[in-house]
PLY file of the C-alpha trace (Angstrom):
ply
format ascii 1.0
element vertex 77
property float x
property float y
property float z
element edge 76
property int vertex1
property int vertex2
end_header
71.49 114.07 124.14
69.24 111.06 125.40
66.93 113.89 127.39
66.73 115.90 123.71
65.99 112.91 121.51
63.14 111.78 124.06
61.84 115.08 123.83
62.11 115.16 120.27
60.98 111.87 119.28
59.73 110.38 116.15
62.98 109.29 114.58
65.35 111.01 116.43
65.87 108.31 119.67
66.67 105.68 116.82
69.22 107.79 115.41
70.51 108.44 118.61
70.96 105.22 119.44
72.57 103.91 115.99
75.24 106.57 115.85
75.72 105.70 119.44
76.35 101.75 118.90
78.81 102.76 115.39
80.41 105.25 118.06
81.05 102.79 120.62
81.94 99.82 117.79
85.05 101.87 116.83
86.00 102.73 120.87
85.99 98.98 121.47
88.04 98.46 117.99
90.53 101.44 119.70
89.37 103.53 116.54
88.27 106.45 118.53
88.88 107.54 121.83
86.44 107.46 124.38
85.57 111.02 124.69
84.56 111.29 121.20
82.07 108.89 121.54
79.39 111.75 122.52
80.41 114.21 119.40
80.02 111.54 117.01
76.48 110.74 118.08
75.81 114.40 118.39
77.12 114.90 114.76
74.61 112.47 113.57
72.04 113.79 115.39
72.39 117.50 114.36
72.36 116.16 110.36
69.20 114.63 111.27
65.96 115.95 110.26
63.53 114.29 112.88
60.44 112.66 111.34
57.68 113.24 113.79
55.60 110.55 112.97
57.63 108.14 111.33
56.03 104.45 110.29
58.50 101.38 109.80
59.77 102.21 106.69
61.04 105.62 107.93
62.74 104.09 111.27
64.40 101.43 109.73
65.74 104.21 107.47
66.65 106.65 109.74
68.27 104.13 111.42
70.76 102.71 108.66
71.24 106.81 107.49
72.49 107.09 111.09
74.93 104.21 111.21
76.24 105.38 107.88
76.94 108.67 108.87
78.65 107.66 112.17
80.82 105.08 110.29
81.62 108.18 107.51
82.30 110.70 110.78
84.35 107.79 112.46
86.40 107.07 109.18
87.27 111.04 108.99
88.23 110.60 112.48
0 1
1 2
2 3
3 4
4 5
5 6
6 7
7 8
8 9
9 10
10 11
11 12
12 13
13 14
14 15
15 16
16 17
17 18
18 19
19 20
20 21
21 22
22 23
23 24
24 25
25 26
26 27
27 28
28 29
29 30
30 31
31 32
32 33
33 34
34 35
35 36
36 37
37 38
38 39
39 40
40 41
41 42
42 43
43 44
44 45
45 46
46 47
47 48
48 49
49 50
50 51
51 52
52 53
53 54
54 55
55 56
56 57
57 58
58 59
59 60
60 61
61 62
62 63
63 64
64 65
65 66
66 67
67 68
68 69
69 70
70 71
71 72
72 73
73 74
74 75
75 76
């Protein structure tokens, strides 16, 4: 998933690495399990729609969307 949102870019590595710290919040909070770790971060990331070019505004954004949506996914959970 790291390799992808590299690739990717724009917004996409900050999204990745949001869902990933909500993801690995709730593991140390024994809230999830370990393995689901990765399919929470890969939820987020496949509801993402990567801004290419994204200026401040748009990372800080994609970056509190993100740890919303991995605290919603981790709440279903």
């Amino acid at each position: 998933m790291a390799r992808e949102a590299g690739e990717a870019g724009g917004t996409l590595p900050g999204v990745l690495n949001a869902a990933n710290e909500v993801a690995v919040e709730a593991f140390l909070q024994e809230r999830v399990s370990f393995s689901r770790i990765w399919g929470i971060v890969e939820e987020v990331m496949q509801g993402h729609r990567t801004e290419k070019s994204p200026n401040l505004h748009a990372i800080v954004a994609a970056d509190t969307w993100a740890r919303a949506e991995a605290k919603a996914i981790v709440n279903r959970t």
